[in-house]
C-alpha positions in Angstrom: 0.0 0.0 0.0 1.5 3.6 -1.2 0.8 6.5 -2.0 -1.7 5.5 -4.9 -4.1 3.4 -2.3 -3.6 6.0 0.7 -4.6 9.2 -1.8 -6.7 6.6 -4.2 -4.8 6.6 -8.0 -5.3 3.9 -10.0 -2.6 1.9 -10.5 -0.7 2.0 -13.8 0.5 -1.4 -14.3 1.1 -4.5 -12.4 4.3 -4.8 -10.5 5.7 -6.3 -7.3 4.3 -4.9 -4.3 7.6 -3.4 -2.8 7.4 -2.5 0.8 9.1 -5.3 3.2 10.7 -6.8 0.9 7.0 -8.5 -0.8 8.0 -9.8 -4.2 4.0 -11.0 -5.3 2.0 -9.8 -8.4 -0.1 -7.1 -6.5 -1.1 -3.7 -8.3 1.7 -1.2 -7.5 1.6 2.5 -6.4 3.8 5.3 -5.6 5.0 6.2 -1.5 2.9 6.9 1.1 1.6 10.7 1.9 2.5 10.7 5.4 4.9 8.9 7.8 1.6 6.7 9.3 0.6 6.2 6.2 4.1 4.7 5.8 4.6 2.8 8.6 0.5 1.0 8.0 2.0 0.4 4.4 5.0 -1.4 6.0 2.6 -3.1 8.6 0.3 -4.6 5.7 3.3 -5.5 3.6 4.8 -7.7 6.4 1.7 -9.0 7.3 1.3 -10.2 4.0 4.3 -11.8 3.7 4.5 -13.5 6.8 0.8 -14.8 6.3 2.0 -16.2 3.0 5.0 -18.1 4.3 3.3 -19.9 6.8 0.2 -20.8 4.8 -0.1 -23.9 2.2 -2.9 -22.5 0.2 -2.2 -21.1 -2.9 -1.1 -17.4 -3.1 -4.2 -16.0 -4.6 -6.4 -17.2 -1.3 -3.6 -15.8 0.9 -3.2 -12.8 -0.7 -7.6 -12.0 -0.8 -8.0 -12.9 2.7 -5.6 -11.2 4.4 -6.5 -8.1 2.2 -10.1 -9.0 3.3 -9.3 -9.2 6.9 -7.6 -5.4 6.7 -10.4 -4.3 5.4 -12.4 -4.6 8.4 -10.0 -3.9 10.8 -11.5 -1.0 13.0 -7.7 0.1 13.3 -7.0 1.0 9.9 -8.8 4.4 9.0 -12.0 3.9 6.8 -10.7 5.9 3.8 -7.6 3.0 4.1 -10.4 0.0 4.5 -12.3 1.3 1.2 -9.0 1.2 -0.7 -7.9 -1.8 0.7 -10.8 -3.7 -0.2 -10.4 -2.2 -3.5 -6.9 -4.1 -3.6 -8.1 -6.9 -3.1 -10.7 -6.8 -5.9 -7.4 -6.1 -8.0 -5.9 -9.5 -6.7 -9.1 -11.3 -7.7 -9.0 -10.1 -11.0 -5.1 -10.4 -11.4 -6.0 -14.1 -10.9 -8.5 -14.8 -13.3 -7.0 -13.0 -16.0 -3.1 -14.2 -15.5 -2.8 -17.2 -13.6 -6.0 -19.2 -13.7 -5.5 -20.1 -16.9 -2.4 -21.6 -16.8 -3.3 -23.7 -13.6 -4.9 -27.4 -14.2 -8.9 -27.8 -14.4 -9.3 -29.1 -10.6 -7.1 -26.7 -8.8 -8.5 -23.7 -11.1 -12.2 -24.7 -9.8 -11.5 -24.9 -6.1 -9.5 -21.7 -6.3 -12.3 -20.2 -7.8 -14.7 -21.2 -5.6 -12.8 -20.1 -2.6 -12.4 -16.9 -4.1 -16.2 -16.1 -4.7 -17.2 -16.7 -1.6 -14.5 -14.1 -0.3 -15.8 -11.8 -2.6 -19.3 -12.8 -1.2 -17.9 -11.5 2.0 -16.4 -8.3 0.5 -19.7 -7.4 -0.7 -21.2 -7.9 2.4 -18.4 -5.8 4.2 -19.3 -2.8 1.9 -22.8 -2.8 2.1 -23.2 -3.5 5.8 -19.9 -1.4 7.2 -18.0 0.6 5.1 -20.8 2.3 2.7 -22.6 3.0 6.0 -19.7 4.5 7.6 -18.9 6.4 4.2 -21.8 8.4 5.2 -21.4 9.1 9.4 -17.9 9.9 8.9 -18.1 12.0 5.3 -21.6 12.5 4.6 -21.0 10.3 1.7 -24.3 8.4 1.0 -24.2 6.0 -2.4 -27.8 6.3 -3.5 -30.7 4.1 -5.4 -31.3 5.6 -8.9 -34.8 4.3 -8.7 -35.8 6.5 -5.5 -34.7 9.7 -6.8 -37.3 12.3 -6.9 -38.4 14.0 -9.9 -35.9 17.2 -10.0 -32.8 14.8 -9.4 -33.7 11.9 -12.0 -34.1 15.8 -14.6 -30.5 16.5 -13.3 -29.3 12.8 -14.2 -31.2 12.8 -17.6 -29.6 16.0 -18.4 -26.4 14.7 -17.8 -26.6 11.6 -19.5 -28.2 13.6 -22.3 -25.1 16.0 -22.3 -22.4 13.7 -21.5 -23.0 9.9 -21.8 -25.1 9.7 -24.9 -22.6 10.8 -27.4 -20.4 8.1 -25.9 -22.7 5.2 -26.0 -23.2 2.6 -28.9 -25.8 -0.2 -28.5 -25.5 -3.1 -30.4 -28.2 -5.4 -31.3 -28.2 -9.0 -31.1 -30.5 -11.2 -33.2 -30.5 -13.4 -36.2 -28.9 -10.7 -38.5 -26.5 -9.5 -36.1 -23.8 -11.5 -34.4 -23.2 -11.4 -30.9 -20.2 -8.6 -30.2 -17.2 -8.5 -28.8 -16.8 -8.3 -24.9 -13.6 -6.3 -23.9 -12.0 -7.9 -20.6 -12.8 -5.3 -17.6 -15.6 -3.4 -19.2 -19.3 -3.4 -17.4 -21.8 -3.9 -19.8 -25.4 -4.1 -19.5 -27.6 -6.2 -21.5 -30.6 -5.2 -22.4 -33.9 -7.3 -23.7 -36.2 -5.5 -25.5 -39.7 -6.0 -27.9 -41.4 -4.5 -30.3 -44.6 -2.9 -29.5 -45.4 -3.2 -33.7 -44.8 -6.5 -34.2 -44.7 -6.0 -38.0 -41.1 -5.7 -37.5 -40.3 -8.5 -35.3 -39.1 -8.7 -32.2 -35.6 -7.9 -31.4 -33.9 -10.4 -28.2 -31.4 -8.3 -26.6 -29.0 -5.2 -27.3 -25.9 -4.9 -25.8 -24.0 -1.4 -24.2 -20.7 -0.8 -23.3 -20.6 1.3 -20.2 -18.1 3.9 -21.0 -14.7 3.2 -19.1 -13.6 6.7 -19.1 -16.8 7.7 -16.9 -16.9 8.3 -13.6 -17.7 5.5 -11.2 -20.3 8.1 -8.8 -22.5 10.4 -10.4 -23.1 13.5 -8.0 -26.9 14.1 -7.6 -27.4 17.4 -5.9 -29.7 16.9 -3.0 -31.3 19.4 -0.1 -30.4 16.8 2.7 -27.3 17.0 4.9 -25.0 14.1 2.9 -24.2 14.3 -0.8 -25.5 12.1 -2.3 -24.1 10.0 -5.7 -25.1 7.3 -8.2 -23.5 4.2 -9.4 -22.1 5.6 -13.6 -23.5 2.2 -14.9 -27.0 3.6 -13.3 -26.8 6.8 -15.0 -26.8 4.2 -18.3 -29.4 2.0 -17.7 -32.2 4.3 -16.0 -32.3 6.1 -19.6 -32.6 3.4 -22.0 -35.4 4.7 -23.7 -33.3 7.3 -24.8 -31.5 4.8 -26.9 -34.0 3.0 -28.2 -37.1 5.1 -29.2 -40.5 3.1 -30.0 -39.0 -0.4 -28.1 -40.1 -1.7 -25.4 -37.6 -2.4 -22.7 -38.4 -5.8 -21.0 -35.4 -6.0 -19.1 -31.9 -4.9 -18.3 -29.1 -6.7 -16.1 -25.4 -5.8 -15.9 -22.7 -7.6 -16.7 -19.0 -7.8 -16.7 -16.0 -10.2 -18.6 -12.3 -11.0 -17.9 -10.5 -12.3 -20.6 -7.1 -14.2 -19.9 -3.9 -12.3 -20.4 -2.0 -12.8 -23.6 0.8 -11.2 -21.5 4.7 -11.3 -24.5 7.0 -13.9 -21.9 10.0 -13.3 -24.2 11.3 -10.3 -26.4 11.0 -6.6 -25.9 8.0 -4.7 -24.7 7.8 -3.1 -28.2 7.4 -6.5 -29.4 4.9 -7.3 -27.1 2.6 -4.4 -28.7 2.7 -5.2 -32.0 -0.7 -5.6 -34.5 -0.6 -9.3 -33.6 -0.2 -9.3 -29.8 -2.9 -6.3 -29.9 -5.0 -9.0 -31.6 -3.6 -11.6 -29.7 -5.0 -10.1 -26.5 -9.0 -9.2 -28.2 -9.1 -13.0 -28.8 -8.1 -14.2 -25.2 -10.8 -16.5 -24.2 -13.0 -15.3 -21.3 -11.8 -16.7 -18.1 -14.4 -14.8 -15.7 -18.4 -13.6 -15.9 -20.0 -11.4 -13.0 -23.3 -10.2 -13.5 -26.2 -8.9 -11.3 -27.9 -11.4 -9.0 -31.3 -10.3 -10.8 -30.2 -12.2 -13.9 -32.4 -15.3 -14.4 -30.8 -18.5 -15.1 -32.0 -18.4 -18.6 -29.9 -15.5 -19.4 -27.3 -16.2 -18.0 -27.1 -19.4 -19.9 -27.4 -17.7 -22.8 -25.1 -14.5 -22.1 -22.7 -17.5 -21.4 -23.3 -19.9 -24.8 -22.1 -16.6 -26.2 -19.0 -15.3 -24.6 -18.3 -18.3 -24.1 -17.6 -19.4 -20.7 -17.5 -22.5 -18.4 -20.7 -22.0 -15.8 -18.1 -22.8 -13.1 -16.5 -19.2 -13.9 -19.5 -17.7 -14.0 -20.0 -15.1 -10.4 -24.0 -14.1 -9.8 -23.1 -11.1 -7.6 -25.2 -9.4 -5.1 -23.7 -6.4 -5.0 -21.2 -3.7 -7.2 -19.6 -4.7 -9.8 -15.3 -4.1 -10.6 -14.6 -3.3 -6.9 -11.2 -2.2 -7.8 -13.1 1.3 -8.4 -13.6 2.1 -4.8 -10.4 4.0 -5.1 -12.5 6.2 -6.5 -15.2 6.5 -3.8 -12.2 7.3 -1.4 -11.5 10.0 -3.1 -14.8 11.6 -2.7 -14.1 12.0 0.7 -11.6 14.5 0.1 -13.5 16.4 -2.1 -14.2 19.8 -0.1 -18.4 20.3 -0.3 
């Protein structure tokens, strides 16, 4: 942990985590702010280390549950907790997309069902302690896009009007168009819609990219004491009938895909970005599929025939998904009102 997790910058590539000596894959960040911060960085390092030498389970598990367990700890500050919890998100998905694949069938399954039930746990920890204390200590309160009242869903529409449209392409899915291309990371929503003139037959499902550049928490202005924010994928899908006029939206679930790492293991890094590794990398299989817990079965099935990916990799999740963007939510705490 440095200065990246204690101030909340996304990490800009995947390298050793540093302090204590800790040689393992984890996201790295710069120095610590302040000499606590340093010595807490220090504290977790160790930790880390010395849980991983004297446990026989593989790294990944090691590596999420301590991260896990530091996220609730009531002596670490809750801007720390957030981010932490964030870093273990980042673990999670550093396994699925570079070493799951390369491990064999059996110990890839039990890893990954150790794993989602950790993350089970994580979401559990965010909903029940850390989002809750978000808003005692900062007045930070993450809202429901379905309860705002009418002058705040005009100030969302106008901003996905203004901002998000422009940036958004849906892509239908049906007998004359192919299922598209998942990126690895992205959230996406699918959407299942009908025609209300069946002359022109029914269309099954439309897919939309949520816009990675977006922000994570959508400010709402509100007349109560806390500020109040969004989820960005909410933003998307409570305006859908903005992007498709005359349809009839049945449904809408979100999604999101991991695909495995095509990362170059000889030659130069120049080499490793040529035209073929970049293509390379677009047909990694998928390795991982979150989506919503509202999903029925049925779709999911489906969404997965398509990707395609084994129904043992497949997460339903009850709460947000790509955790790893939390950094983000501890930085709203040091935004001045």
């Amino acid at each position: 942990m440095t200065q990246d997790l204690i101030e909340g910058r996304r990490p800009a590539r995947e390298r050793p985590f540093a302090a204590a000596g800790y040689e393992a894959s984890l996201p790295a960040f710069a120095a610590p702010i302040d000499d606590d911060a340093i010595v807490r960085a220090k504290s977790l390092a160790i930790g880390l280390k010395k849980r991983l030498h004297a446990s026989s389970q593989p790294a990944p598990l090691v590596e999420a549950a301590y991260l896990l367990d530091e996220s609730r700890s009531l002596n670490c500050p809750l801007l720390e907790r957030v981010r932490i919890l964030g870093l273990f998100a980042s673990v999670l998905d550093h396994y699925f997309a570079e070493q799951a694949p390369d491990l064999a069938d059996s110990s890839r399954q039990e890893t990954t069902l150790q794993l989602d039930r950790l993350l089970e746990q994580a979401l559990v920890e965010l909903d029940q302690t850390l989002l809750p204390e978000m808003k005692r200590q900062f007045g930070i309160l993450i809202g429901d896009s379905n309860s705002l009242e009418s002058p705040q869903r005009s100030h969302v529409r106008h901003f996905f009007r203004q901002q998000l449209y422009p940036m958004l392409t849906p892509l239908a899915v049906d007998p004359g168009h192919p299922f598209p291309f998942i990126s690895s990371h992205s959230i996406n929503i699918l959407v299942h819609l009908s025609s209300p003139d069946f002359r022109f037959g029914p269309l099954s499902y439309a897919r939309i990219k949520v816009p990675p550049l977006m922000s994570r928490f959508i400010e709402v202005p509100s007349d109560a004491e806390e500020r109040l924010y969004i989820w960005g994928e909410d933003a998307v899908a409570g305006f859908l009938d903005e992007l498709f006029p005359g349809m009839r939206i049945e449904s809408a679930f979100l999604f999101r895909v991991l695909r495995a790492s095509n990362r170059a293991r000889s030659g130069d890094e120049l080499q490793a970005q040529s035209r073929g590794q970049r293509h390379q990398q677009l047909a990694s299989p998928v390795v991982r599929l979150e989506y919503e817990a509202a999903m029925p079965d049925s779709v999911v099935e489906w969404l997965a025939s398509h990707l395609p990916v084994p129904a043992e990799f497949c997460f339903r999740s009850a709460g947000p998904l790509a955790l790893f963007q939390l950094v983000d939510l501890a930085n709203l705490a040091l935004i001045e009102n």
